[in-house]
C-alpha positions in Angstrom: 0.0 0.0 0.0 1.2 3.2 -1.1 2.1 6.3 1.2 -0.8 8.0 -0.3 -3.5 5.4 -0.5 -2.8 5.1 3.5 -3.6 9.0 3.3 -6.8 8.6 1.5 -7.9 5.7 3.7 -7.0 7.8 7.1 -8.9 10.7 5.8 -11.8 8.5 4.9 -11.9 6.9 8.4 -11.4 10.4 10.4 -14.0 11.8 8.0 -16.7 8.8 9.0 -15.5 9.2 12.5 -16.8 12.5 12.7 -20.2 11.8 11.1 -20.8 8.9 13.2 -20.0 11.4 15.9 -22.5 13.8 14.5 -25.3 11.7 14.3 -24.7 10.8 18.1 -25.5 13.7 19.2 -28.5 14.6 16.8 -29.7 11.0 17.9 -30.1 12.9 21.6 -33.0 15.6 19.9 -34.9 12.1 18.9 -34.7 10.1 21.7 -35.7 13.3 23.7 -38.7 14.0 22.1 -39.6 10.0 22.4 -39.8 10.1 26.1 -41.4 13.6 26.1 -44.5 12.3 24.2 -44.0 9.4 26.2 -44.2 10.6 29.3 -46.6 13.4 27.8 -49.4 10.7 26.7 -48.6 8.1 29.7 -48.9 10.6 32.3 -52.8 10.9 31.5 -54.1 6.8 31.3 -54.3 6.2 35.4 -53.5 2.8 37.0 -52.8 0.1 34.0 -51.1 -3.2 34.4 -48.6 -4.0 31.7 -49.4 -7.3 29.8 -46.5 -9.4 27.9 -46.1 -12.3 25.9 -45.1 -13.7 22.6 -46.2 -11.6 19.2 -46.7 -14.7 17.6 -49.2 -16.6 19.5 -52.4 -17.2 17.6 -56.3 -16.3 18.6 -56.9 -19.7 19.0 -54.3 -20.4 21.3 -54.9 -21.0 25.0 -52.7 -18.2 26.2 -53.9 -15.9 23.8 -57.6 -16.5 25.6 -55.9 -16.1 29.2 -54.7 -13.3 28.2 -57.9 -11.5 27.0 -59.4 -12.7 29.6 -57.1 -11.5 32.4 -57.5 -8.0 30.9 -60.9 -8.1 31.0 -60.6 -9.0 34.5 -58.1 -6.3 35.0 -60.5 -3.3 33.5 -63.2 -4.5 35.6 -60.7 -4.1 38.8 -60.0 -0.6 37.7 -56.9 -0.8 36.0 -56.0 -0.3 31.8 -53.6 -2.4 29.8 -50.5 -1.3 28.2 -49.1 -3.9 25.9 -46.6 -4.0 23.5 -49.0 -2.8 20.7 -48.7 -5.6 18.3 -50.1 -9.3 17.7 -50.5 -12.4 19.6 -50.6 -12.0 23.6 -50.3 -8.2 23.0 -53.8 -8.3 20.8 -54.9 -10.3 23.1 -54.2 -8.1 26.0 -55.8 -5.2 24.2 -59.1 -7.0 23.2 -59.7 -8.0 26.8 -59.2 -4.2 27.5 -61.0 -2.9 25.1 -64.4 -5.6 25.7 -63.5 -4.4 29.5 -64.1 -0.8 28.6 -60.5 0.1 30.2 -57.8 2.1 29.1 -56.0 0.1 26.0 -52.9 1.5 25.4 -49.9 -0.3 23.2 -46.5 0.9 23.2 -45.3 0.1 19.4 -41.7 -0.2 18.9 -41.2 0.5 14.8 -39.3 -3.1 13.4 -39.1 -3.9 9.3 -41.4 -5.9 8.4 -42.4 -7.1 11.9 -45.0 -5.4 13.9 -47.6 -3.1 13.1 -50.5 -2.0 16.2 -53.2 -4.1 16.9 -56.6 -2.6 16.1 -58.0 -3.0 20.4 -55.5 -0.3 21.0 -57.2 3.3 21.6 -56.6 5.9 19.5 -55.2 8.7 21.7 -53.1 5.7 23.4 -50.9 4.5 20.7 -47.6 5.6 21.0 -44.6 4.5 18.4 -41.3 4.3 19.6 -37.9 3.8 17.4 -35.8 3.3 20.4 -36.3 -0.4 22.5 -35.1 1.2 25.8 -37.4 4.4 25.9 -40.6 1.9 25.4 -39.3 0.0 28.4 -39.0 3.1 30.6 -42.8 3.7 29.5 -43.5 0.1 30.6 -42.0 0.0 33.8 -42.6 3.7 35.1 -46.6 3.3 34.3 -47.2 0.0 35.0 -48.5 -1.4 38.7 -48.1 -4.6 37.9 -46.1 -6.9 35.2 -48.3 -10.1 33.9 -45.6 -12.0 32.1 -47.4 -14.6 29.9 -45.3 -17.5 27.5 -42.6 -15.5 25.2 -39.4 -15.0 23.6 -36.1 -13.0 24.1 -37.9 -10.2 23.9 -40.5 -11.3 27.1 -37.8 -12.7 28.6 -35.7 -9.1 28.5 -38.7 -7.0 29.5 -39.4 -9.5 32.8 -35.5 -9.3 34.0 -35.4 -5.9 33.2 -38.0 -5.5 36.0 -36.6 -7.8 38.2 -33.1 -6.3 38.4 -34.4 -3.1 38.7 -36.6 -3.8 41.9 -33.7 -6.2 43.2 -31.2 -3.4 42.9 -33.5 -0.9 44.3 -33.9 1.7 41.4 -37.9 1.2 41.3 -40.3 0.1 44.4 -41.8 -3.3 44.3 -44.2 -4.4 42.8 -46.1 -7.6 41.8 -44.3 -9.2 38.6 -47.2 -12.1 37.7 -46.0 -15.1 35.2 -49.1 -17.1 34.0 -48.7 -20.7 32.8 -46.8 -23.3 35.2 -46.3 -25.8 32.2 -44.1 -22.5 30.5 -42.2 -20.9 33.4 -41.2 -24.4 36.2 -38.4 -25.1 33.8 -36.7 -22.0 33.5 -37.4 -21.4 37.6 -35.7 -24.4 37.9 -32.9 -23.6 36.2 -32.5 -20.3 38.2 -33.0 -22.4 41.5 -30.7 -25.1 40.7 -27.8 -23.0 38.9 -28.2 -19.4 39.4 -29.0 -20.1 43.7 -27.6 -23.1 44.3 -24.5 -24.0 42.8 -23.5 -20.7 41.7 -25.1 -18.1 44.3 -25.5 -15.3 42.2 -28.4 -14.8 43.2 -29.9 -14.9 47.0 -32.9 -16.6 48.1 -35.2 -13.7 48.9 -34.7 -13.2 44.8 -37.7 -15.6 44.4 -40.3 -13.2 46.0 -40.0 -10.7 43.7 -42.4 -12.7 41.3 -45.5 -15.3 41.7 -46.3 -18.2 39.1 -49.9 -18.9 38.6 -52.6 -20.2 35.9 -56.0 -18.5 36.2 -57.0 -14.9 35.9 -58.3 -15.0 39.4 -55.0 -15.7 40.5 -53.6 -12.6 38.5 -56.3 -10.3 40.0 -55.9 -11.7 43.6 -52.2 -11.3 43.4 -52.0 -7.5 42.3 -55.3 -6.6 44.3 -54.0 -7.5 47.2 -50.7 -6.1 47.0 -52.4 -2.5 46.7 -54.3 -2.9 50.0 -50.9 -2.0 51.6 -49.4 0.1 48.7 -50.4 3.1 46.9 -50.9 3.2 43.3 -48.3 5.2 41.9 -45.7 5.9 39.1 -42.8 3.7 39.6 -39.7 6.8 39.4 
């Protein structure tokens, strides 16, 4: 390589440097004005419950019927739904909102080709979002309770995101609800046995930060009676 084609390529690479640099700090005006309409719209639905589980389970599905259901039950308790805004348990968690009469909102995070809102979502209370981590500040600060129902990575993140956050104390407690023993026993297991056990990262008073269950009932017992003691509330 010549002297000057080592010129050219240094000159390219400090040039894209800069740009990447650039775009950085436009990227702050965007991500900005995502949490202000966030917070802007979110401030105004009351208590909701947030409502997660896997975009591609189908209406005929048993979870996608818990999971109408246990909105439903939720809206006649008092409390909206936020879900993720698009198909399968999300849907689902609208409908149930929506038959309820409740507060339906659906937090849609823009993906090609993936995701597009649900129609059960209401229309002052669908919000888009480009930017995964400013939807999951949205979830967590308006939610009073998390009802984690069978998922993928993406459930998976949203529930530990919660967890760590109450276990590290950066948000209060509150009740974290998975639904479906047959889905969740193995994975608890795995915690218990590896995590606990063998490797102690994690302690044993870990395990109360979340409840496993199957029926709606359960769900609504769970989250109603942990706001006898507590007051309903923004979570930061």
């Amino acid at each position: 390589m010549t002297e000057g084609e080592k010129k050219m390529i240094s000159k390219f690479r400090h040039k894209s440097w800069n740009e990447v640099k650039a775009n950085d700090s436009w990227a702050i005006f965007k991500i900005m004005s995502e949490f202000v309409e966030g917070f802007e719209k979110m401030s105004r639905i009351g208590p909701c419950v947030s409502i997660f589980g896997s975009a591609r389970t189908k209406p005929d599905n048993e979870y996608y019927i818990l999971a109408e259901e246990i909105a439903y039950n939720l809206t006649r308790n008092g409390y909206g739904v936020i879900t993720g805004g698009g198909p399968g348990i999300m849907e689902a968690g609208n409908k149930g909102a929506e038959r309820g009469e409740g507060a339906s909102v659906g937090l849609n995070i823009d993906l090609p080709h993936e995701q597009s809102s649900n129609p059960y979502i209401d229309a002052d209370k669908n919000i888009d979002f480009d930017y995964f981590f400013v939807r999951k500040v949205m979830f967590v600060k308006y939610a009073q309770a998390f009802v984690v129902l069978p998922g993928g990575f993406g459930t998976l993140d949203e529930l530990f995101e919660a967890i760590t956050l109450i276990q590290t104390n950066k948000i209060g407690k509150f009740p974290i609800v998975l639904v479906g023993t047959e889905f969740w026993t193995g994975l608890m297991d795995w915690i218990k046995n590896t995590l606990s056990d063998k490797f102690h990262t994690i302690s044993e008073i870990d395990f109360t930060l979340f409840k496993i269950v199957d029926t709606p009932e359960e769900v609504i017992e769970i989250i109603n009676d942990f706001y006898k003691t507590y007051t309903l509330k923004p979570n930061f």
